[in-house]
C-alpha positions in Angstrom: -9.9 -6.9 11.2 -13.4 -5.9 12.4 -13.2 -6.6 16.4 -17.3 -7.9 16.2 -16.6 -10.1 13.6 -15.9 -13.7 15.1 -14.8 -16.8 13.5 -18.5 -17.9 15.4 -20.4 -15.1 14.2 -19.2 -16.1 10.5 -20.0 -19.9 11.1 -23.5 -18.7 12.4 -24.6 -17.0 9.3 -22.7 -18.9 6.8 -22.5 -22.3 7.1 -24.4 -22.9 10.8 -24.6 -26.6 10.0 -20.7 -27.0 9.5 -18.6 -28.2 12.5 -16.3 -25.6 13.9 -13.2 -27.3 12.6 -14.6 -27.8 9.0 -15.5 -24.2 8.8 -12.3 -23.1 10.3 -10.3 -24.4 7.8 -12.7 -23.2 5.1 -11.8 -20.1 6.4 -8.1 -20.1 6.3 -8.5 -21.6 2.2 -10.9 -18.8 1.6 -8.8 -16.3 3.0 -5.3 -17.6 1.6 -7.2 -17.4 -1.8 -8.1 -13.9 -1.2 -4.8 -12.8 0.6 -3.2 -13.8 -2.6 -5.3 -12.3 -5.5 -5.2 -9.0 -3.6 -1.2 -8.9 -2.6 -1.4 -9.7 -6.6 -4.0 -6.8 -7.3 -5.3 -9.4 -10.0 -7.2 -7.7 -12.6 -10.4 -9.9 -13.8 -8.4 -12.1 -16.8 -6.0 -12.9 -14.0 -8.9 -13.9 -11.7 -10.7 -15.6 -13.9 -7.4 -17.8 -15.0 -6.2 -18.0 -11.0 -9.4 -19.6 -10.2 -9.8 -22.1 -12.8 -6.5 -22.9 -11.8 -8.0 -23.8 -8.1 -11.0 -25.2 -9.3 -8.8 -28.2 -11.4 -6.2 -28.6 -8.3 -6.9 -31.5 -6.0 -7.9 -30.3 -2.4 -9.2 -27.1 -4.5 -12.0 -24.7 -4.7 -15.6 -26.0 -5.9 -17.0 -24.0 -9.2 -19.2 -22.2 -7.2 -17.0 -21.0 -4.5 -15.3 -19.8 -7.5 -18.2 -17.8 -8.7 -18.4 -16.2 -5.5 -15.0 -15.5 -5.1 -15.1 -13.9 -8.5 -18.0 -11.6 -7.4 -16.8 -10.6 -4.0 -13.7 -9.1 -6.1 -15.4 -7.1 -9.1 -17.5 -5.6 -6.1 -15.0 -5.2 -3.5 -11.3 -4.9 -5.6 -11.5 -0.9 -4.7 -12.4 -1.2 -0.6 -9.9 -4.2 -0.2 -6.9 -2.3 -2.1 -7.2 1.0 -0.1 -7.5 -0.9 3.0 -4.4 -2.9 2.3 -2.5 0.8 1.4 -3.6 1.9 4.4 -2.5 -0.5 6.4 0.9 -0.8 5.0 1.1 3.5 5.2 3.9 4.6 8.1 3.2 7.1 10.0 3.5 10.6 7.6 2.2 10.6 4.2 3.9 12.8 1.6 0.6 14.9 0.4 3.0 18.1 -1.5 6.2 19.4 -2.6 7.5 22.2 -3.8 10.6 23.8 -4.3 12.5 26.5 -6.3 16.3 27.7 -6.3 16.8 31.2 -5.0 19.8 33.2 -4.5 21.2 34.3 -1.0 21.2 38.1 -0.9 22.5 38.3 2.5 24.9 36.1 4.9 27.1 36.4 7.8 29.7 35.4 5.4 30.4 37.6 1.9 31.1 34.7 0.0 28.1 33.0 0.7 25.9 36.1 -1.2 24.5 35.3 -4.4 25.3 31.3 -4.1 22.5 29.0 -5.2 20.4 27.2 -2.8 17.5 25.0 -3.0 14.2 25.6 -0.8 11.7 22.3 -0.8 8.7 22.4 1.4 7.0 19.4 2.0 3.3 18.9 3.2 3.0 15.9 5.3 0.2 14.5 7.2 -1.1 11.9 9.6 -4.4 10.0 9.2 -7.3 12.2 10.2 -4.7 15.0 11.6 -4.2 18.5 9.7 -0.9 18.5 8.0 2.1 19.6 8.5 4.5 21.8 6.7 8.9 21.0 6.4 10.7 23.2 4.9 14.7 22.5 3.9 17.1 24.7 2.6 20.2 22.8 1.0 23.2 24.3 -0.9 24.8 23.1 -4.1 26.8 20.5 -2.2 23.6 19.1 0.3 21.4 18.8 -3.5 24.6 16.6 -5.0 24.6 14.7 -2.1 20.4 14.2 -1.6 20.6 13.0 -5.5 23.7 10.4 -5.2 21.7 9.1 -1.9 18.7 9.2 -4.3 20.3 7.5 -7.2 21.6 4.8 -4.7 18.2 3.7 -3.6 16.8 3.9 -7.0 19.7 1.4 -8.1 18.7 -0.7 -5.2 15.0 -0.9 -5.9 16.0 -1.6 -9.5 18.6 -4.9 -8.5 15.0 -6.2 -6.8 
């Protein structure tokens, strides 16, 4: 994703001898191999089994494009993991919460004192911003009805 970085650029101080369709599709092997140990997050037993895998397959990887695949992982599993979170990361990030049930001691409405109601403040924030601070008040009925939407999702994660 580096804008300087060019498929040229790569060729150049790789593999300058290769022709640019050679290397090109080099490339795209090398880089579906590593799109899919990292979308795996392959810890190194996995790696080491993925790879022998591609090293046997016809049309495969060599043994030492294996060994350097290997490497480039163990030293670069941490960088390539929080650059795929943060590319996948929507716009606010959920940093805090809080909350805690008070009682109403005052109300336009007398039967609304001393009824239970939840306060949750949130801290959110954007990618080199300051954050930012929401704060909800629900009543008994808004909590039973944030906790069936919340059991619906979780149901809905789960069936995946």
């Amino acid at each position: 994703g580096q804008p300087g970085v060019t498929e040229e650029l790569l060729r150049g101080q790789l593999y300058p001898e290769a022709a640019p369709e050679e290397f090109r599709a080099l490339r795209a092997k090398m880089g579906g191999l590593l799109q899919s140990i990292a979308s795996a997050d392959m810890d190194l037993n996995q790696l080491e089994a993925f790879l022998t895998a591609q090293t046997k397959k016809q049309g495969g990887i060599t043994s030492d494009q294996a060994a350097v695949i290997a490497k480039f992982w163990k030293n670069h599993r941490a960088k390539i993991r929080e650059s795929l979170i943060n590319q996948s990361q929507w716009d606010n990030v959920l940093k805090n919460m809080n909350w805690r049930i008070d009682l109403k001691a005052q109300s336009r409405h007398t039967d609304q004192i001393n009824t239970p109601v939840a306060i949750v403040e949130m801290e959110l924030s954007k990618k080199g911003q300051e954050s930012e601070f929401l704060c909800l008040e629900f009543d008994e009925a808004k909590v039973n009805q944030m906790l069936k939407s919340l059991s619906e999702i979780e149901a809905s994660v789960a069936a995946l």
